[in-house]
KOLDREN-229188 format. One record per residue: residue number from 0; z, y, x of N, C-alpha, C in turn. Coordinates in nm, 2 decimals, decimal comma. Atoms other than C-alpha are relative to their C-alpha. Example, Ala and Ser with C-alpha at 12.3 -4.5 7.8 and 13.67 -1.06 7.14 Angstrom:
<nulums>
   seq      n_z      n_y      n_x     ca_z     ca_y     ca_x      c_z      c_y      c_x
     0     0,00    -0,12     0,09     0,78    -0,45     1,23     0,00     0,12     0,09
     1     0,00    -0,11    -0,09     0,71    -0,11     1,37     0,08     0,11    -0,08
</nulums>
This chain:
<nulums>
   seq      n_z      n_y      n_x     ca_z     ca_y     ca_x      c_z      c_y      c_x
     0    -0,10     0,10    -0,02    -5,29    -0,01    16,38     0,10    -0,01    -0,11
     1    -0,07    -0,04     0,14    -5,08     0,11    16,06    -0,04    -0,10    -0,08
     2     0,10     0,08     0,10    -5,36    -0,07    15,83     0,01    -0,16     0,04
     3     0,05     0,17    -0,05    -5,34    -0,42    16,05     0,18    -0,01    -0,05
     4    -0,13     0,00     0,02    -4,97    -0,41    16,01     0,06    -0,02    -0,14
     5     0,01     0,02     0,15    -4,96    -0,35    15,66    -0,08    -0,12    -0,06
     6     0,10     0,17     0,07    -5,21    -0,64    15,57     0,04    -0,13     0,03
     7    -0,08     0,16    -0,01    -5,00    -0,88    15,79     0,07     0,01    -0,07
     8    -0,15    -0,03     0,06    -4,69    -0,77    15,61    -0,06    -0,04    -0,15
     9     0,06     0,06     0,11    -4,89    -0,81    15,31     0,01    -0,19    -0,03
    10     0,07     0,18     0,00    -5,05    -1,18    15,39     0,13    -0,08    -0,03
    11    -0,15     0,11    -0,04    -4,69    -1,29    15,50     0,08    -0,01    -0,10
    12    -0,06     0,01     0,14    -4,53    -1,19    15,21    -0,08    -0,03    -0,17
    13     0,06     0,09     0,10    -4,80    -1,37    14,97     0,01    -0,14     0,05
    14    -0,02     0,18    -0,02    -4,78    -1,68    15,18     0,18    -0,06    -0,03
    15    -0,17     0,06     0,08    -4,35    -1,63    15,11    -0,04    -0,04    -0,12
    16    -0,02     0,00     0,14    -4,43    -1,62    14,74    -0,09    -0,11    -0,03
    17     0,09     0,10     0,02    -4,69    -1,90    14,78     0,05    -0,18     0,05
    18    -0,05     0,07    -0,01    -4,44    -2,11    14,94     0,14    -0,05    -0,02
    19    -0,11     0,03     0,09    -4,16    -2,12    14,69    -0,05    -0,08    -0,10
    20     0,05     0,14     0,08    -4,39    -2,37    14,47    -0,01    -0,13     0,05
    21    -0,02     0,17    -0,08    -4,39    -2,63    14,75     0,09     0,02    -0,02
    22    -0,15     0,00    -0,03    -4,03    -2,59    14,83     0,00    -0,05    -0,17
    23    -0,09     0,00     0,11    -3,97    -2,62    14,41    -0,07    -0,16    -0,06
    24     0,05     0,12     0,01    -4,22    -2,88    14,40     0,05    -0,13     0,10
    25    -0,13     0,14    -0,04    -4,01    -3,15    14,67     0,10     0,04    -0,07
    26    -0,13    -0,02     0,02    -3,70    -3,01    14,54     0,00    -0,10    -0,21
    27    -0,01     0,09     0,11    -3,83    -3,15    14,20    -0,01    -0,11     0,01
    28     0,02     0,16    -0,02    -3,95    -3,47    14,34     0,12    -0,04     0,01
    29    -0,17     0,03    -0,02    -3,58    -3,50    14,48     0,04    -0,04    -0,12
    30    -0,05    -0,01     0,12    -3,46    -3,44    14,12    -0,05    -0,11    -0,10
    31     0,04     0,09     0,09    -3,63    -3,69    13,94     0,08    -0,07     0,00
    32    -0,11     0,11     0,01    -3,45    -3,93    13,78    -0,04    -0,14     0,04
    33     0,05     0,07    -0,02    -3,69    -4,23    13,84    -0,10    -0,01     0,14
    34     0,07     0,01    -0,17    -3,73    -4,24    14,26    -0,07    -0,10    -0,01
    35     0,05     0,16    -0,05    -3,99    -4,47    14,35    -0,05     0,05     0,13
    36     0,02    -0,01    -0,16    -4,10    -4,51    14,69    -0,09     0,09     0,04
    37     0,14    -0,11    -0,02    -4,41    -4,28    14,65     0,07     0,12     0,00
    38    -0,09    -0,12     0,03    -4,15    -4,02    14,55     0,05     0,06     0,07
    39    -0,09     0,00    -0,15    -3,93    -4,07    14,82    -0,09     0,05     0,09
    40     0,12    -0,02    -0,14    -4,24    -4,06    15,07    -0,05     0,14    -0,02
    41     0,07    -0,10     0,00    -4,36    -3,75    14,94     0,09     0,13    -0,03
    42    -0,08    -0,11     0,01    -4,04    -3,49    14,84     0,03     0,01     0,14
    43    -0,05    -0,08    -0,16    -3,96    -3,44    15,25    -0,12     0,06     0,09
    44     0,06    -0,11    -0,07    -4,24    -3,35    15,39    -0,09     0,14    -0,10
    45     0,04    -0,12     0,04    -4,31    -3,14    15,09     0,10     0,12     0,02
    46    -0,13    -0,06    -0,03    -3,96    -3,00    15,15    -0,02     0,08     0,12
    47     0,05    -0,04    -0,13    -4,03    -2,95    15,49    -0,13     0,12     0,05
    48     0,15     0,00     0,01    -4,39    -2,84    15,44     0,02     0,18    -0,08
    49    -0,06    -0,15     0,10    -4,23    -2,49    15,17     0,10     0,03     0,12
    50    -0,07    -0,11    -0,06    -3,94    -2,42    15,42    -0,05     0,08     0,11
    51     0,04    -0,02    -0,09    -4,13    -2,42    15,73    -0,07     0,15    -0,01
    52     0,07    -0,12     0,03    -4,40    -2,17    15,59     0,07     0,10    -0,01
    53    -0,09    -0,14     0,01    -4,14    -1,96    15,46     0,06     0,07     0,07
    54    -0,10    -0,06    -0,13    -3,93    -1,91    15,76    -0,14     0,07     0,09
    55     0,13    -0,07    -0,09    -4,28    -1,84    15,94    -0,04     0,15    -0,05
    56     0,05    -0,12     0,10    -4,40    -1,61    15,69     0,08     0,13    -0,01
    57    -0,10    -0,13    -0,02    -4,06    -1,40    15,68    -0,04     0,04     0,16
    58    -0,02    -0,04    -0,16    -4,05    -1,42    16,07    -0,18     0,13     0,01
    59     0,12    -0,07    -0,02    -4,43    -1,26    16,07     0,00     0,16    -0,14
    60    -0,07    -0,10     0,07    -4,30    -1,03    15,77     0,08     0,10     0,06
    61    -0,08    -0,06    -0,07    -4,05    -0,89    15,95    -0,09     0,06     0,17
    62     0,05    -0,03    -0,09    -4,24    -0,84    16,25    -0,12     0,12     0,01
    63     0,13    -0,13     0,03    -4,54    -0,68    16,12     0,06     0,12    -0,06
    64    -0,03    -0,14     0,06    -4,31    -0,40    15,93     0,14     0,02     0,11
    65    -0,05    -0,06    -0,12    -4,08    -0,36    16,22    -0,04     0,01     0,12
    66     0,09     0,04    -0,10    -4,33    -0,43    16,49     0,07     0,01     0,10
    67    -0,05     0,07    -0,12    -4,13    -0,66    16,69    -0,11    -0,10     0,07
    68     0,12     0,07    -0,09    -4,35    -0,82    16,92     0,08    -0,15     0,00
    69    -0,06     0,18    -0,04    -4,13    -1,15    16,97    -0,03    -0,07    -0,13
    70    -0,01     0,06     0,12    -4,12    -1,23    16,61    -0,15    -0,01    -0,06
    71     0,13     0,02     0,04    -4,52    -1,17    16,58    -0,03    -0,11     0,11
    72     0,03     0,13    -0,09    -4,56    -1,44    16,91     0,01    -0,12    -0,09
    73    -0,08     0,14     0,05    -4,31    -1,67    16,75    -0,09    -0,02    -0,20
    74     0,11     0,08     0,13    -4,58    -1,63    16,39    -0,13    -0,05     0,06
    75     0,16     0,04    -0,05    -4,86    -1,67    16,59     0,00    -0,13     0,06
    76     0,02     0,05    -0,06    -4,78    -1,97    16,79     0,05    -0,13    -0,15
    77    -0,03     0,06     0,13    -4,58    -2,15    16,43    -0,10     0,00    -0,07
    78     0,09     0,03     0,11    -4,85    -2,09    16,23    -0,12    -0,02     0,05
    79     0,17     0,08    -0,12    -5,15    -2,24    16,54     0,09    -0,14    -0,07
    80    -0,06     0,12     0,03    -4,87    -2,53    16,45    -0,01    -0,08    -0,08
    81     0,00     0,08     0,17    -4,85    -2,58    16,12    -0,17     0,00    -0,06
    82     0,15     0,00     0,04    -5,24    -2,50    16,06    -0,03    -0,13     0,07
    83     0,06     0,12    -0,06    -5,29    -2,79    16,31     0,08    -0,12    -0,05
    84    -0,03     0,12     0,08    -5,11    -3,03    16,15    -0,02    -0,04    -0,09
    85     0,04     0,01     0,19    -5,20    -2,95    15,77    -0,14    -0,08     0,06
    86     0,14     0,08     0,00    -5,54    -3,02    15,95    -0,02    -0,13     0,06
    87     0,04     0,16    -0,02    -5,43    -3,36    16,12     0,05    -0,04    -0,08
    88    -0,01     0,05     0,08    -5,28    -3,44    15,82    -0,09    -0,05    -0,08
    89     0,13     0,01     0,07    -5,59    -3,40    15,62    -0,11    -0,12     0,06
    90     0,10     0,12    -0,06    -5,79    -3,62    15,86     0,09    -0,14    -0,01
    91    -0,10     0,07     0,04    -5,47    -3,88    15,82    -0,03    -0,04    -0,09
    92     0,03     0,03     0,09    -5,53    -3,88    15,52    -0,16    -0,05    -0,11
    93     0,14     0,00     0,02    -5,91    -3,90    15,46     0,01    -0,12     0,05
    94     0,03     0,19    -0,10    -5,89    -4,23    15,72     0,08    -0,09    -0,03
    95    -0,08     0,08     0,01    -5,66    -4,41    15,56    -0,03    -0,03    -0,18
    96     0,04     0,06     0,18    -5,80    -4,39    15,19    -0,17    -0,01     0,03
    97     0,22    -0,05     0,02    -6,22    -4,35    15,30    -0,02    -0,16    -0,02
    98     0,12     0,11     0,02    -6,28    -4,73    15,25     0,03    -0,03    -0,15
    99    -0,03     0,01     0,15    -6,15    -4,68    14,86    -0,12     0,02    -0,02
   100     0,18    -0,08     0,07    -6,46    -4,64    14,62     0,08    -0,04    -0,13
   101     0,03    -0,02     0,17    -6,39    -4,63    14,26    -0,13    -0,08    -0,04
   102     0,10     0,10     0,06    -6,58    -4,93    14,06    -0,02     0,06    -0,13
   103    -0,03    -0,05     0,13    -6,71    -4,80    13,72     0,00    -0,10    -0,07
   104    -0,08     0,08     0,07    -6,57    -4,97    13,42    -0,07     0,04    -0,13
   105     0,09     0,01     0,11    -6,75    -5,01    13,07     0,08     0,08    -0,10
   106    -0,02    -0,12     0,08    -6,71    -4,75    12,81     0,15     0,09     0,03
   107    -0,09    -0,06    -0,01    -6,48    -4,56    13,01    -0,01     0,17     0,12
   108     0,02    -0,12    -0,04    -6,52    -4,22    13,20     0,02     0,03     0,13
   109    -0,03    -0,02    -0,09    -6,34    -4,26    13,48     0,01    -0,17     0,06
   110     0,04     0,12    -0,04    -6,36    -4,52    13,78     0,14    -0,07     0,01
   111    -0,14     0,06    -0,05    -6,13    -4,81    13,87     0,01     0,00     0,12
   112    -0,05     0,03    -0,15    -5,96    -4,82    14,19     0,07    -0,16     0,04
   113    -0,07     0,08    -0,04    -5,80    -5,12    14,35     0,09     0,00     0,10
   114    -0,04    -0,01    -0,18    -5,56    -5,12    14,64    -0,04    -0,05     0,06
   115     0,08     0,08    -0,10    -5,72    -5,42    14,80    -0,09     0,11     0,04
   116     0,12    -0,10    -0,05    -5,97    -5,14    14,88     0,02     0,08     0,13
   117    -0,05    -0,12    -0,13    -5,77    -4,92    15,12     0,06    -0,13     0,13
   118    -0,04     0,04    -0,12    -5,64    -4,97    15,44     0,18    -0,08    -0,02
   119    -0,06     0,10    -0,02    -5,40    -5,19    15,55     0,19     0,10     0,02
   120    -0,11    -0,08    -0,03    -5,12    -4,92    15,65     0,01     0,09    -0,15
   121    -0,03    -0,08     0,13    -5,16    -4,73    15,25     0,04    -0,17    -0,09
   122    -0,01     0,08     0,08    -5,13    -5,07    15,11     0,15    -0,05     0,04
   123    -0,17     0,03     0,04    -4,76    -5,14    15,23     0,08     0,11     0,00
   124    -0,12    -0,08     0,01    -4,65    -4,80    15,19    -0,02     0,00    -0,19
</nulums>
């Protein structure tokens, strides 16, 4: 039980250190001097996205090297949360760009895109 304890306490405190580059990455978006709307749309829930983990990650940190049972519930049931959302995000995001295709373009390497291509809800954000 020692060895499971130590490897959460491990995990939790590589996913803290793994989620001080989101957090620094909205906090840069924030900072930019040239906000454009994409910018805006995307520093809060990366904001969101670095504190959340963190606070989960300590909370399961702390739990696995004091083995508080409340504070391992409260990672276990936070982090069914946030895994399920990264992964409705992902499908969110897959369905809202899948009718793009990239046109290739003459002596050039990479494809063109168009917006007319995507969906109707990526095209007025």
């Amino acid at each position: 039980m020692r060895a499971s304890n130590h490897l959460i306490g491990f995990l939790n405190f590589l996913t803290f250190l793994l989620s001080i580059p989101i957090l620094g990455g909205g906090i840069w978006l924030s900072s930019r001097a040239n906000n454009t709307d994409c910018l805006k749309f995307l520093q809060w829930p990366l904001i969101i996205i670095g504190v959340s983990i963190m606070v989960v990650s300590l909370a399961g940190f702390a739990g696995a090297c004091y083995r508080n049972t409340f504070l391992m519930y409260f990672y276990l049931w936070a982090m069914f949360f946030i895994i399920a959302a990264l992964v409705g995000f992902i499908i969110f995001a897959y369905a809202v760009t899948d009718k793009g295709s990239g046109q290739p373009v003459m002596n050039r390497v990479y494809l063109e895109y168009y917006l007319g291509d995507y969906s109707g809800w990526l095209k007025d954000r």
